[in-house]
Structures are given as C-alpha cells and as structure tokens.
RODOVO-16728 format. One record per atom (N, C-alpha, C, CB): residue in one letter; y, z, x; chain; atom name; residue number from 0. Coordinates in steps of 0.05 Angstrom, whole numbers, padded with zeros to 5 digits. Glycine has a CB too. Example, Ala and Ser with C-alpha at 12.3 -4.5 7.8 and 13.67 -1.06 7.14 Angstrom:
PT   code        y        z        x   unit   site   pos
PT      a   -00114    00156    00264      A      N     0
PT      a   -00090    00156    00246      A     CA     0
PT      a   -00066    00156    00264      A      C     0
PT      a   -00089    00181    00226      A     CB     0
PT      s   -00045    00142    00257      A      N     1
PT      s   -00021    00143    00273      A     CA     1
PT      s    00001    00157    00258      A      C     1
PT      s   -00012    00114    00282      A     CB     1
***
This chain:
PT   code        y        z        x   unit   site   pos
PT      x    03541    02485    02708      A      N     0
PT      x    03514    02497    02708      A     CA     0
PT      x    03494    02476    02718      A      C     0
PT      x    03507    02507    02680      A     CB     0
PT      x    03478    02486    02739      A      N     1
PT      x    03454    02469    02749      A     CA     1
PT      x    03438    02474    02734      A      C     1
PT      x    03443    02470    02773      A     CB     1
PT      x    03420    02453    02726      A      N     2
PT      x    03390    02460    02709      A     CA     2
PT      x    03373    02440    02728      A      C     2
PT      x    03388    02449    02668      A     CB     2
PT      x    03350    02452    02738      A      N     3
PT      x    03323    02434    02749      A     CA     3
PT      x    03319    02412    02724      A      C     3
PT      x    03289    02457    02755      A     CB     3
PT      x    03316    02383    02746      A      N     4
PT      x    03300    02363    02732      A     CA     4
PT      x    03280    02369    02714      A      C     4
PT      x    03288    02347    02749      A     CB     4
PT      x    03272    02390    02723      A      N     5
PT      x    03241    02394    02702      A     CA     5
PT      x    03251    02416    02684      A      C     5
PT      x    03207    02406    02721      A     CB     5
PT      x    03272    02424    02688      A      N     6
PT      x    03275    02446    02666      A     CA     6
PT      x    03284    02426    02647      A      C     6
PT      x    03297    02474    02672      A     CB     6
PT      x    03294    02410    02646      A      N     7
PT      x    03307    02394    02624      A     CA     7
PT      x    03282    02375    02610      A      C     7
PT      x    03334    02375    02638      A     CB     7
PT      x    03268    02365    02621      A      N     8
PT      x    03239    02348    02615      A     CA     8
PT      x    03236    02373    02595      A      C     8
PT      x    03211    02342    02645      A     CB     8
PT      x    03225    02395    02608      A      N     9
PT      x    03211    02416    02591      A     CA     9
PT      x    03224    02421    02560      A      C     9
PT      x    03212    02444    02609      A     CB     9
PT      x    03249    02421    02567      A      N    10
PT      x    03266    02428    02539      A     CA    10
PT      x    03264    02400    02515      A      C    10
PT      x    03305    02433    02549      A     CB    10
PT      x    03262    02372    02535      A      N    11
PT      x    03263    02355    02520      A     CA    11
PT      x    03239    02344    02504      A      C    11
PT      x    03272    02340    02533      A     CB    11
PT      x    03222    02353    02514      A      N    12
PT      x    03194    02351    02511      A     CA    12
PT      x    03179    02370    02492      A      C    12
PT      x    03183    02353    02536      A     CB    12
PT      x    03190    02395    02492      A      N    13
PT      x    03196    02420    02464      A     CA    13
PT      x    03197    02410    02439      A      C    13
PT      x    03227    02436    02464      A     CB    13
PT      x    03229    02392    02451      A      N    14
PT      x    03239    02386    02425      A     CA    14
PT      x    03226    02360    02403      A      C    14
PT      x    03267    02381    02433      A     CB    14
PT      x    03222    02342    02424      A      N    15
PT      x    03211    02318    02414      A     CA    15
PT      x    03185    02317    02384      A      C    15
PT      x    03198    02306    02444      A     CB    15
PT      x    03168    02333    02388      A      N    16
PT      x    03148    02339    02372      A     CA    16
PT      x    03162    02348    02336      A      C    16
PT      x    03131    02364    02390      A     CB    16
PT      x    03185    02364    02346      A      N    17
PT      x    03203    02366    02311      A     CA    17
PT      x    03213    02342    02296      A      C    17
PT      x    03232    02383    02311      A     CB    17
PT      x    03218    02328    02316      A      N    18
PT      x    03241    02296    02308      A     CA    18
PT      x    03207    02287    02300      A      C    18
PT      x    03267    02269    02344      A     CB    18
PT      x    03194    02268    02326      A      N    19
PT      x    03170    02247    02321      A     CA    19
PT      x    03146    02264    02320      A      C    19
PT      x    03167    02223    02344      A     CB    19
PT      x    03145    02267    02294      A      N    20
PT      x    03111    02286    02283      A     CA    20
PT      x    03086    02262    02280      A      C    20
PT      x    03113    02305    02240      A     CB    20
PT      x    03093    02241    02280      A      N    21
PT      x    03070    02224    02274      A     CA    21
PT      x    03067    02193    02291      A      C    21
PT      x    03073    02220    02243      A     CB    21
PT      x    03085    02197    02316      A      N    22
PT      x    03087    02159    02334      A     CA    22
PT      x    03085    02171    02352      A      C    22
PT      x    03115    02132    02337      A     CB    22
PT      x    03080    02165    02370      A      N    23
PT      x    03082    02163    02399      A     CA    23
PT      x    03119    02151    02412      A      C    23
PT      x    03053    02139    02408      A     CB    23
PT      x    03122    02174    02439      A      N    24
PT      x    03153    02165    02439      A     CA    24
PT      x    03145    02140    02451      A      C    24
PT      x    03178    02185    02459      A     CB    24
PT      x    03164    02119    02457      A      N    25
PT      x    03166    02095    02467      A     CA    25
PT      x    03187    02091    02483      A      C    25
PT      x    03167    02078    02450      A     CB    25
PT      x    03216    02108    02479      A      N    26
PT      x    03236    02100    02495      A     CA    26
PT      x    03250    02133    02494      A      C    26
PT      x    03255    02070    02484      A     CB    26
PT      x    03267    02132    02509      A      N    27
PT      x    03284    02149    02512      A     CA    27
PT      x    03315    02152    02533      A      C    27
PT      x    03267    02164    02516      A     CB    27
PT      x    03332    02156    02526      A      N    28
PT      x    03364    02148    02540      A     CA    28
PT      x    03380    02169    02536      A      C    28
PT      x    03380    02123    02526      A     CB    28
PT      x    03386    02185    02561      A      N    29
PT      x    03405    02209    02559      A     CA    29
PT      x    03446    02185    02545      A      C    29
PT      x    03405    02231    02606      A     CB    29
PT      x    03458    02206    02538      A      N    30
PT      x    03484    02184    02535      A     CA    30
PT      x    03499    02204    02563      A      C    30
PT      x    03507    02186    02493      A     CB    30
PT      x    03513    02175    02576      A      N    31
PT      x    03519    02181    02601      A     CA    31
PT      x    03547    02202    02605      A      C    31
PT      x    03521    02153    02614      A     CB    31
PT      x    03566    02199    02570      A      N    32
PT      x    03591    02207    02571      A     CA    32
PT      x    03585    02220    02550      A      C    32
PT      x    03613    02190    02572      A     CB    32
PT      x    03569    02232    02525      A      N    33
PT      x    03569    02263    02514      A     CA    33
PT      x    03546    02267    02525      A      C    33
PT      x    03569    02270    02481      A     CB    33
PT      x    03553    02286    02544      A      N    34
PT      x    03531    02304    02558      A     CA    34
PT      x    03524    02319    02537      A      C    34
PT      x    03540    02323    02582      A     CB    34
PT      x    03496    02321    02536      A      N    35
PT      x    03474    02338    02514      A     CA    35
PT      x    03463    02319    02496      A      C    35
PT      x    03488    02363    02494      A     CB    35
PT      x    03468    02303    02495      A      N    36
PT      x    03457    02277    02468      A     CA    36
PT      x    03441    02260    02480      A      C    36
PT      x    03482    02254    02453      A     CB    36
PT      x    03414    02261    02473      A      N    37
PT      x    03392    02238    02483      A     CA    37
PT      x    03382    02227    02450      A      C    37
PT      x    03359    02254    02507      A     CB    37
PT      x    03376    02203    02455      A      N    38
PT      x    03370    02177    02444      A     CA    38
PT      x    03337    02175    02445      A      C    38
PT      x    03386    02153    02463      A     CB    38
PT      x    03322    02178    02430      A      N    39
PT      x    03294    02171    02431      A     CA    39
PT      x    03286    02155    02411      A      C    39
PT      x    03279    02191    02431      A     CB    39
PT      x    03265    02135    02408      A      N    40
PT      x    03250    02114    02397      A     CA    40
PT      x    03227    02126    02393      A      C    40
PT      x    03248    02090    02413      A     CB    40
PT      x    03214    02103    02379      A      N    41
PT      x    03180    02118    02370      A     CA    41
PT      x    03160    02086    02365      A      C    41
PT      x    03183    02144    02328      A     CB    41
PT      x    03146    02094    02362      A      N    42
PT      x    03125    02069    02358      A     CA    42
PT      x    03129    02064    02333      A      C    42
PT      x    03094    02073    02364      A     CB    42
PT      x    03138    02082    02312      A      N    43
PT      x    03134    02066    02284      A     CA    43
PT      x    03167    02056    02284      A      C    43
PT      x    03121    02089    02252      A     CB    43
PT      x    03176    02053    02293      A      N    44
PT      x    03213    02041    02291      A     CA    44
PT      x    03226    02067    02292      A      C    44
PT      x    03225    02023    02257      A     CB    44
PT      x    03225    02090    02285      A      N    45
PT      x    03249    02109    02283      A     CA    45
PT      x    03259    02113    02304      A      C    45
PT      x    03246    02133    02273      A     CB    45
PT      x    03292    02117    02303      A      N    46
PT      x    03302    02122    02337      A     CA    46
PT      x    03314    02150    02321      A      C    46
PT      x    03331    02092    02358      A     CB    46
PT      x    03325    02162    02342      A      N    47
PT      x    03340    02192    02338      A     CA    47
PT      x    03349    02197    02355      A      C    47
PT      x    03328    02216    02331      A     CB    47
PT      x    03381    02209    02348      A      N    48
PT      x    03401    02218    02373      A     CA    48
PT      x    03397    02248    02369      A      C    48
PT      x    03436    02207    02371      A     CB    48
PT      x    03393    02267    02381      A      N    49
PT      x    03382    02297    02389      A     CA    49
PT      x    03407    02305    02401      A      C    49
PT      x    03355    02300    02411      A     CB    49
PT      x    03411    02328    02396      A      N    50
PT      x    03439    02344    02406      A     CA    50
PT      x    03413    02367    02420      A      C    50
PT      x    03469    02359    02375      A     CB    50
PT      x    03412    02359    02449      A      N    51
PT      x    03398    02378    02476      A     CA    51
PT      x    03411    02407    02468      A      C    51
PT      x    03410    02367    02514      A     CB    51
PT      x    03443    02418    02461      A      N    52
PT      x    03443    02446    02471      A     CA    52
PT      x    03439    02455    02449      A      C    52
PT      x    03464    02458    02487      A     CB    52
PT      x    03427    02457    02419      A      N    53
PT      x    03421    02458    02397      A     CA    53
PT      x    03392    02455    02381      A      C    53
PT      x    03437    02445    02391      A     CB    53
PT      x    03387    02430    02395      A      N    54
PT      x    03352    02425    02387      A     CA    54
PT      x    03354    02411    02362      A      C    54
PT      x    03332    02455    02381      A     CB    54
PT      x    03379    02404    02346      A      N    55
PT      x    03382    02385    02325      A     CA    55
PT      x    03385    02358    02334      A      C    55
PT      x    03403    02392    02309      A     CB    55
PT      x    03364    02338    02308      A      N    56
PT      x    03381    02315    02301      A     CA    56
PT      x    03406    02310    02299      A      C    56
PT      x    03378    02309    02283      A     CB    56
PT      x    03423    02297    02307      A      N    57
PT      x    03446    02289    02302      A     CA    57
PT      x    03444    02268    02283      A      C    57
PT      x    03460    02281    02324      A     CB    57
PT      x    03426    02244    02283      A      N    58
PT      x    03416    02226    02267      A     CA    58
PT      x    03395    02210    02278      A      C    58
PT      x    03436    02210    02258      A     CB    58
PT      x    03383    02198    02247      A      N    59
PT      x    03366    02188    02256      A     CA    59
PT      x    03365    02156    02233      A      C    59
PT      x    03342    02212    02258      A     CB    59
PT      x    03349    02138    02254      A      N    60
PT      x    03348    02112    02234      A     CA    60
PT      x    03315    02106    02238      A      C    60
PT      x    03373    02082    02246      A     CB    60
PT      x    03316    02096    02215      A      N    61
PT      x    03282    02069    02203      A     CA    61
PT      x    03278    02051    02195      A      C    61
PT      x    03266    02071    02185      A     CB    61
PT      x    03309    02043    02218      A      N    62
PT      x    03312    02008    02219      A     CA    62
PT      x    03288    01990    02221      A      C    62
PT      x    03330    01998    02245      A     CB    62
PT      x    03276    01997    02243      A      N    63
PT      x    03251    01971    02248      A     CA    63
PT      x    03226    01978    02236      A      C    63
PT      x    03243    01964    02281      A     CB    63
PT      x    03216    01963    02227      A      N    64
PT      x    03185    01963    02211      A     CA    64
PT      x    03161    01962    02230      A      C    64
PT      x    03182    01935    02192      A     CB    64
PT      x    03164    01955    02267      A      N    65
PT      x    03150    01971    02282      A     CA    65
PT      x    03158    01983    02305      A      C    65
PT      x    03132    01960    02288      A     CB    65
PT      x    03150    01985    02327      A      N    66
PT      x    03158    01988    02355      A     CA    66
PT      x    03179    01993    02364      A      C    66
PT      x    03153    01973    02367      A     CB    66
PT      x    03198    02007    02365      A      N    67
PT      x    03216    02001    02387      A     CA    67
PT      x    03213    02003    02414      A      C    67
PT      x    03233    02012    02384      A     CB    67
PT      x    03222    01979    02429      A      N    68
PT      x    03218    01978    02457      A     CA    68
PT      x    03237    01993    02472      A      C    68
PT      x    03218    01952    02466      A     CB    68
PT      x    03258    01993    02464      A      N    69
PT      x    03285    02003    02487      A     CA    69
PT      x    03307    02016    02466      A      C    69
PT      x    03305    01970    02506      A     CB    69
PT      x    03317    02037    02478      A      N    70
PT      x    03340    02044    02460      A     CA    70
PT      x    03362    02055    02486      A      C    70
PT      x    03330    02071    02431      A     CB    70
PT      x    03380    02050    02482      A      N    71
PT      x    03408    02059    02503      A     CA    71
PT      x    03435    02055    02483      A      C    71
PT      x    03413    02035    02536      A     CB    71
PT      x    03449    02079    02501      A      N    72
PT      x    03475    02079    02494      A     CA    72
PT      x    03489    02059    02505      A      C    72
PT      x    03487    02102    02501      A     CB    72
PT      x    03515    02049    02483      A      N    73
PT      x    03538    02029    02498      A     CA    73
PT      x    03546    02036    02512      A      C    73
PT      x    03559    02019    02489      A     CB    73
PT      x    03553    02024    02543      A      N    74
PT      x    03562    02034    02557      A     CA    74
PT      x    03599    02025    02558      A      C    74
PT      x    03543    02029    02578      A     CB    74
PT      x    03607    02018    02535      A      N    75
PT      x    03630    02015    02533      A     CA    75
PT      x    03640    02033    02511      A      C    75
PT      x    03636    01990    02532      A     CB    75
PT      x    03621    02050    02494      A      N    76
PT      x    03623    02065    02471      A     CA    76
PT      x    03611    02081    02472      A      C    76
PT      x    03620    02057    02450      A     CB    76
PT      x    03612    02103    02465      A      N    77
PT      x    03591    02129    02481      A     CA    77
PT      x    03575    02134    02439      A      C    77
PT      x    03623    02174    02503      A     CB    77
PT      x    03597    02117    02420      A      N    78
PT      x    03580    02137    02399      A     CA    78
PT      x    03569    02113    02386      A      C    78
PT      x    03598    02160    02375      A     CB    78
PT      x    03563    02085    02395      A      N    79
PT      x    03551    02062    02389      A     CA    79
PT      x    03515    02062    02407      A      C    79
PT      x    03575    02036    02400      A     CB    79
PT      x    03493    02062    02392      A      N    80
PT      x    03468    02058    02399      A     CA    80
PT      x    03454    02031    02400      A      C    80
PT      x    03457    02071    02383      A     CB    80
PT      x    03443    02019    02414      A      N    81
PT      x    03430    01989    02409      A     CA    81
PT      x    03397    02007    02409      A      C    81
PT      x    03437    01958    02440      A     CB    81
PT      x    03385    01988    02397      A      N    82
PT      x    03360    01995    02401      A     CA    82
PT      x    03341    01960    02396      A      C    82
PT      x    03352    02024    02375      A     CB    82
***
C-alpha cells in the first residue's frame, strides 16, 4: 500500500497531541524494521513509541528531567531505543 508523504505527517500529527498534551515535540524517528512504530521525544523528557496503524502508545518513558534532543531506533535492534 502507497500512502502520500503528507498523508502520513497528517496521521502523525493527529496522533501526537494524545501522547504529548503539555511539551512541545522535540524529536521524532520512524523504526526502520517494524514498519508502523515511530519514536517521539518532548521538551519535558518523555519519549514514546506509538504504534501508527492503531493510534496507541506502545510505551512510554520519564527518564530525563528535561529536554530531549534526539531519540532513534538501534539500528542493530529494531526493539532497543536510545534517546
């Protein structure tokens, strides 16, 4: 199935506002090998892995006490996160 670049922005951008109700996003990282799972950060530290064909959290952490700058998938582990 093809989906337009922007149809997927649009869906991701839907979704984002349920996960981060109160930061601004800061990062964001599709995972390159489970297609549908993106990775987002926030200004107050929370990151969250989102399941795209569902609209759920998969999980989420409130590891850092501010900012996160970067979050990506391992690219040697598809279910390992750095942030």
């Amino acid at each position: 199935m093809n989906v337009s670049p922007s149809l997927m922005l649009s869906s991701v951008l839907s979704l984002l506002p349920h996960v981060f109700r109160t930061s601004k996003i800061s990062s964001v990282s599709w995972n390159k090998y489970l297609k549908g799972q993106l990775a987002c950060a926030d200004y107050s530290g929370m990151v969250a892995v989102l399941d795209m064909s569902t609209g759920d959290s998969v999980a989420e952490f409130e590891e850092h006490e501010m900012r996160v700058w970067k979050v990506d998938f391992c690219p040697g582990n598809a279910q390992l996160l750095a942030s």
